[in-house]
N, C-alpha and C positions, 0 to 999 in steps of 0.2 A: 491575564491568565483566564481561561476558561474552562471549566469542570464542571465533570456531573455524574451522576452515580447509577453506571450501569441496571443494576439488581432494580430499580427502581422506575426503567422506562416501561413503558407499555409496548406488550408485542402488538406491532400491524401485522393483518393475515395478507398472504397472498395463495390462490385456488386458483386453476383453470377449471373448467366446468367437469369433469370427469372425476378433479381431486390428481389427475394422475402427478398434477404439477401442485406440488402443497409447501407453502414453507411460513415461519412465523419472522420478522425481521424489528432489530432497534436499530435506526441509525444512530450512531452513537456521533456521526459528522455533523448530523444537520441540528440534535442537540448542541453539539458547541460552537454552530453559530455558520457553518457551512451550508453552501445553497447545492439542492441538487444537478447534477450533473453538469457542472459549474467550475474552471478550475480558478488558478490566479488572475486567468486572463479576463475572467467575468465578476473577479469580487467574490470569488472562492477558497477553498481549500487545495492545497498541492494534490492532496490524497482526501479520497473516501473511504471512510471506517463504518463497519455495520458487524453488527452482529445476527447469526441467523440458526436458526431451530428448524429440522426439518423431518416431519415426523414417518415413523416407521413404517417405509416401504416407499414411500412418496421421493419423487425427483425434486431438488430444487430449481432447476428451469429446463426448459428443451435442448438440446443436445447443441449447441453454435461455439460460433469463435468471432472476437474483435478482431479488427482488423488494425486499431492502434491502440486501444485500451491492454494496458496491464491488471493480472491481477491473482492476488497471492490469498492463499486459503492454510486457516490453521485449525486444527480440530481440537477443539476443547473439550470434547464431552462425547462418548457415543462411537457407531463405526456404521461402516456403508462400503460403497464400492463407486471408485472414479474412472466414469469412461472417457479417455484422452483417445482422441485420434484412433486409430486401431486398435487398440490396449481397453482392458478390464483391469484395475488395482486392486485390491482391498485397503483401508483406511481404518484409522482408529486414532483415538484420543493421542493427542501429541506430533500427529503429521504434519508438515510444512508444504507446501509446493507452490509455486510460480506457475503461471501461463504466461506466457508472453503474445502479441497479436499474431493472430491465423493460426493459432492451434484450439481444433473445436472441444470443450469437455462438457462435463458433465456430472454434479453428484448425486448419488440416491444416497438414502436410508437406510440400514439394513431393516431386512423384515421384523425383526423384534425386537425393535432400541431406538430414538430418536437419533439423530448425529446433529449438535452443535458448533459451528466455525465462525471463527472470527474471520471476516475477508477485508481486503486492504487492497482498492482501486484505486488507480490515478485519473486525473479528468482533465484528458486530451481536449480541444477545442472541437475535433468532430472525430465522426467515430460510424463506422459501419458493422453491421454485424450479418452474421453466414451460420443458415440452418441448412445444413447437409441433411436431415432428414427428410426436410418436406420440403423442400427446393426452394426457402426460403429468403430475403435477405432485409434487410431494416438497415434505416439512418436515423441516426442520431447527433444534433436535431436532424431534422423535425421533428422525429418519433413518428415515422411510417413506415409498415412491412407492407412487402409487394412480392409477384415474381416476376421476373422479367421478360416480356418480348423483343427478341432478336427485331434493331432497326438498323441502318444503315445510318452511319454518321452524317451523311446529310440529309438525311430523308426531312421532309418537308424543312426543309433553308431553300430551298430553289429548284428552279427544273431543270433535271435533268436534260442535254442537250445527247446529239446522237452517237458523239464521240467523245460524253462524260465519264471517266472511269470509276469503277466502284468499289466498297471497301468491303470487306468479310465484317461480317457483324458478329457480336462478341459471345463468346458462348456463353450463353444463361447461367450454365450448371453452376447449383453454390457450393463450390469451392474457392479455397485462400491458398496464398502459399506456403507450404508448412515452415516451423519453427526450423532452425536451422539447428539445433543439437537436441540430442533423445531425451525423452521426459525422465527418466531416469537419471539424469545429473541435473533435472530441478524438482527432487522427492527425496527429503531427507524426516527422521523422525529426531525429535529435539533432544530423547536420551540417548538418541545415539553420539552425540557431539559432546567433545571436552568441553568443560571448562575454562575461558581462558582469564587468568586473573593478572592484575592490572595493582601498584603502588606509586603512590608521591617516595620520592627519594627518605621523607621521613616519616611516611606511613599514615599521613592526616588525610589523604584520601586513596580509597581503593576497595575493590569491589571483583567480579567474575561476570565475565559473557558468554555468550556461546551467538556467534553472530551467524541469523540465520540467511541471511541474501546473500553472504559469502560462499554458507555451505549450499546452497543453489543455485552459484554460477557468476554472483556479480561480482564485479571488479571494487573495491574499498572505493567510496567516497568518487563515483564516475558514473556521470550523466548518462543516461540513455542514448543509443548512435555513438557512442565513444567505449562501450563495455559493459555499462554499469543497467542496472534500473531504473525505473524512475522515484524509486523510496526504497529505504534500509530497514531491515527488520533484525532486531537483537534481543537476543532475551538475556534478562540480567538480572543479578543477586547482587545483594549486599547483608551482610551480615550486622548481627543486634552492633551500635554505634558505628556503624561506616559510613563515610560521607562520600557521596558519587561520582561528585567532580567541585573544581573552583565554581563561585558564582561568577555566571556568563552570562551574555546573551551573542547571539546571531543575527548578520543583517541583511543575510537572504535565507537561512534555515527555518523550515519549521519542525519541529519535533513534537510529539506527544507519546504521553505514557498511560500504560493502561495496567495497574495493578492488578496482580493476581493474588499473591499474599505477603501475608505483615503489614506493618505501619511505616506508613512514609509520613516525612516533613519538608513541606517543598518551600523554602524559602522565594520570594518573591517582590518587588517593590512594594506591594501592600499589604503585605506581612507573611508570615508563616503560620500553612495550615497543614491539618493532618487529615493525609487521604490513605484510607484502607482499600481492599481490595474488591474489585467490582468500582473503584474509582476510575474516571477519564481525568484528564491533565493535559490542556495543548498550550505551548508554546508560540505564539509566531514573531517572526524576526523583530528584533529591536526588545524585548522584553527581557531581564536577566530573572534566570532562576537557577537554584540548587537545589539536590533532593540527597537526605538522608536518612536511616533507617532510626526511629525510637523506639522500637519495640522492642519487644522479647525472641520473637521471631525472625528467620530470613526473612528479609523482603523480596520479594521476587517480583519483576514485572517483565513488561513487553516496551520496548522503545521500537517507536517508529518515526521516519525524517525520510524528507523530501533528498532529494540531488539535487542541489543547486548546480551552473555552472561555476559559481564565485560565491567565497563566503568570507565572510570577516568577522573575528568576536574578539567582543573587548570584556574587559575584566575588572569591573568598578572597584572590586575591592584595592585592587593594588596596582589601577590604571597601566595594565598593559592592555596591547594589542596585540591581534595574530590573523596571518592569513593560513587557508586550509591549503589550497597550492599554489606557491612553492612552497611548503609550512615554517614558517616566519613566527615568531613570538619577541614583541619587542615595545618598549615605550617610545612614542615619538615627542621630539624635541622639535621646535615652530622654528620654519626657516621659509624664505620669500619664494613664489614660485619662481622667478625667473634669476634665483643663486645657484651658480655652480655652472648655467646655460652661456654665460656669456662675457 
């Protein structure tokens, strides 16, 4: 398990020389042991967690769009306005929204209030990005912005001969291709959403969600290029004595939770500890934990997890097994691999 207590990191600043671009950031990933922009594939994190402060009136970066990075914005504190594609929003404490790649945005501050978001990126292997403003474009790696001069696809590979045909060269302009469905069905606010409460048949565990990747667009527990996300975001309560789930773990999931309030106790191989709110908590595969409420309080937090394409969790307590699909819950019994083949 790895944790660590928000309230308690140090903001790094980021300025462009104007100020026009201002924001304060904690990574709260690279505290629990994630490398930047880095994913599974490099001895990383599925997803990157940050938190950021961005003071009033100031933009948190220039106006672009990824062209495979995901990434979802939650407003904790404060309000401003989000320019998405052709669109002006207004935002405030409690919004949720999605981008998905090639939709260029954008937050400011309002002019007399800072605005605070949690954001929650994935970390594609590579990654391009597109400033529609200043005809910009950058890769990621290397980390270099350029703009680009129209060449011809084989310009210097060889000489042209007098009957060599030539190619149209690509139009510079930074643009991507937009998201395929309105930003409006990925912008929901969290009290706008029910409830959804959840029990064990005898009531030893359960709890209430409000699952917010659902309410903006994703498909339940489905990989990205098949429906889904590339990470799930859920906000959940548990009330004074409820316990969340069986003790598990996952052998492709990662999960992490990020308290907002009450007192949790997260059971875990090397014991059980109590994390308040402004606590981190990450899981990764192969690790079993549980988490219940000792307070006095709701507990309310934020669960976040990866989409695996395949996932398997087993249940020490009471050595079962389960697959996620086709959803299977079951103990296995040792038989030879080649019974029943022949």
């Amino acid at each position: 398990m790895h944790a660590s207590h928000a309230p308690s990191l140090a903001w790094s600043e980021r300025r462009s020389p104007s100020g026009r671009f201002h924001s304060f950031c904690r990574n709260l990933s690279l505290e629990l042991g994630g490398i930047r922009d880095v994913g599974l594939w490099g001895g990383g994190h599925p997803f990157d967690l940050q938190e950021r402060r961005v003071p009033a009136g100031a933009a948190i970066c220039p106006f672009h769009a990824h062209l495979a990075q995901w990434e979802t914005f939650l407003v904790t504190s404060g309000s401003g306005t989000l320019r998405v594609g052709a669109e002006t929003v207004a935002v405030r404490a409690g919004h949720v929204w999605v981008h998905p790649p090639g939709e260029p945005h954008q937050l400011r501050a309002a002019a007399d209030e800072d605005v605070v978001v949690v954001i929650v990126s994935d970390n594609p292997p590579l990654d391009a990005l597109v400033y529609p403003d200043s005809g910009k474009w950058g890769l990621r790696p290397p980390g270099v912005f350029f703009r680009m001069t129209p060449v011809d696809y084989f310009e210097d590979e060889d000489l042209p001969g007098p009957a060599s045909p030539t190619s149209t060269p690509a139009n510079p302009q930074a643009t991507c291709p937009p998201p395929s469905s309105a930003f409006s069905t990925r912008l929901c606010h969290v009290d706008d959403l029910p409830w959804e409460s959840w029990s064990s048949p005898r009531g030893r565990f359960r709890g209430a969600s409000k699952e917010l990747s659902i309410a903006l667009g994703a498909q339940r527990n489905t990989p990205t290029g098949l429906g889904g996300h590339p990470f799930d975001l859920e906000w959940g309560r548990l009330l004074p004595g409820e316990c969340g789930c069986p003790y598990h773990s996952h052998s492709a999931q990662w999960e992490l939770f990020l308290f907002v309030g009450g007192t949790a106790s997260v059971r875990t191989p090397l014991g059980t500890f109590v994390h308040r709110a402004g606590d981190v908590v990450l899981h990764p595969p192969g690790e079993p934990h549980q988490f219940s409420n000792t307070g006095t309080d709701d507990l309310i937090y934020l669960l976040i997890a990866d989409n695996p394409l395949a996932d398997i969790w087993h249940y020490p307590d009471s050595d079962k097994w389960g697959f996620r699909s086709p959803r299977k819950i079951f103990r296995a019994t040792d038989t030879d691999y080649w019974e029943g083949e022949e």
